[in-house]
C-alpha positions in Angstrom: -2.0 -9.8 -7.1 -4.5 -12.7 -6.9 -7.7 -13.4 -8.7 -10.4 -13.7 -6.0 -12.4 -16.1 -7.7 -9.4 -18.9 -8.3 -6.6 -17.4 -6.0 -4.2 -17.7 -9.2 -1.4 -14.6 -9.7 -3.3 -12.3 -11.7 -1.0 -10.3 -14.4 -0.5 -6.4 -14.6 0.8 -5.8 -18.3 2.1 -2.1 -16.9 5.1 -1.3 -15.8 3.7 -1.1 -12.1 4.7 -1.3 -8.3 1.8 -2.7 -5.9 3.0 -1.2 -2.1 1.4 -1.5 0.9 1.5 -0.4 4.7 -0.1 -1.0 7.6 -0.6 2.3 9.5 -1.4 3.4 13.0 -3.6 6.2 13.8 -1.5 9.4 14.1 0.7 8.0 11.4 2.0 9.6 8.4 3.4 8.8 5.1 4.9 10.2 2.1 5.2 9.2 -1.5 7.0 10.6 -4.4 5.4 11.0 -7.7 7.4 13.7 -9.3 6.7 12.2 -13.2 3.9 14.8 -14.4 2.9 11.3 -16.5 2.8 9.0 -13.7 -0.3 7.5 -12.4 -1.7 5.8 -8.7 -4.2 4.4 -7.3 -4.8 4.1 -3.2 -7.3 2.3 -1.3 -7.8 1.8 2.6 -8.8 -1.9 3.7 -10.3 -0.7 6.9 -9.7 2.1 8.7 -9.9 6.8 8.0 -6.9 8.3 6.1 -6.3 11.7 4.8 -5.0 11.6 1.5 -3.1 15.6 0.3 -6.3 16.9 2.1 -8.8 14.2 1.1 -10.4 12.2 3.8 -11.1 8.7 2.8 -13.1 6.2 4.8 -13.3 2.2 4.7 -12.4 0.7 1.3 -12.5 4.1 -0.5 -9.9 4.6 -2.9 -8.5 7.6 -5.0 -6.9 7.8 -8.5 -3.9 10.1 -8.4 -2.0 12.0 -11.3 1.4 12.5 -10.7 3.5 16.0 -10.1 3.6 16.1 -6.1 3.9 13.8 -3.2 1.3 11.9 -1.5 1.3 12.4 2.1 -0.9 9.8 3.9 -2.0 10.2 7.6 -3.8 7.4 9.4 -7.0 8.8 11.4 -7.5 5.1 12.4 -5.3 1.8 12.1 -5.3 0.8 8.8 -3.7 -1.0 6.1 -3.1 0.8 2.9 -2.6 -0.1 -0.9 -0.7 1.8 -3.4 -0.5 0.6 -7.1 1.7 3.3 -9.0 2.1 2.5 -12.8 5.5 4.1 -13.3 
């Protein structure tokens, strides 16, 4: 990740992955998060996605507890991030 306001690596003390995808509309994803414990957090840069049911719009983002699978569909080109602290 980089800091916006000197463009220096900024540091995630958590055992974390940082994903992303770029998506077109009609598109669909999946992500496993079987760990009852594990945590996520999505956002959409630009475009619509429905997130397990949830429609999110430009730069919305959702916090996700683990237990199930994300699925992801793209109702617009978009480009997706995913932090998951595993």
């Amino acid at each position: 990740m980089v800091s916006r306001r000197t463009w220096e690596p900024c540091t995630i003390r958590a055992d974390a992955r940082v994903l992303g995808a770029s998506l077109r509309a009609g598109q669909r994803i999946s992500y496993s998060m079987d760990d009852p414990e594990q945590k996520a957090y999505v956002v959409t840069t630009g475009g619509h996605i429905v997130l397990n049911g949830l429609q999110l719009g430009e730069r919305d983002g959702a916090a996700i507890r683990g237990g199930h699978a994300l699925e992801i569909e793209a109702l617009s080109d978009t480009d997706i991030v995913l932090v998951d602290t595993v």
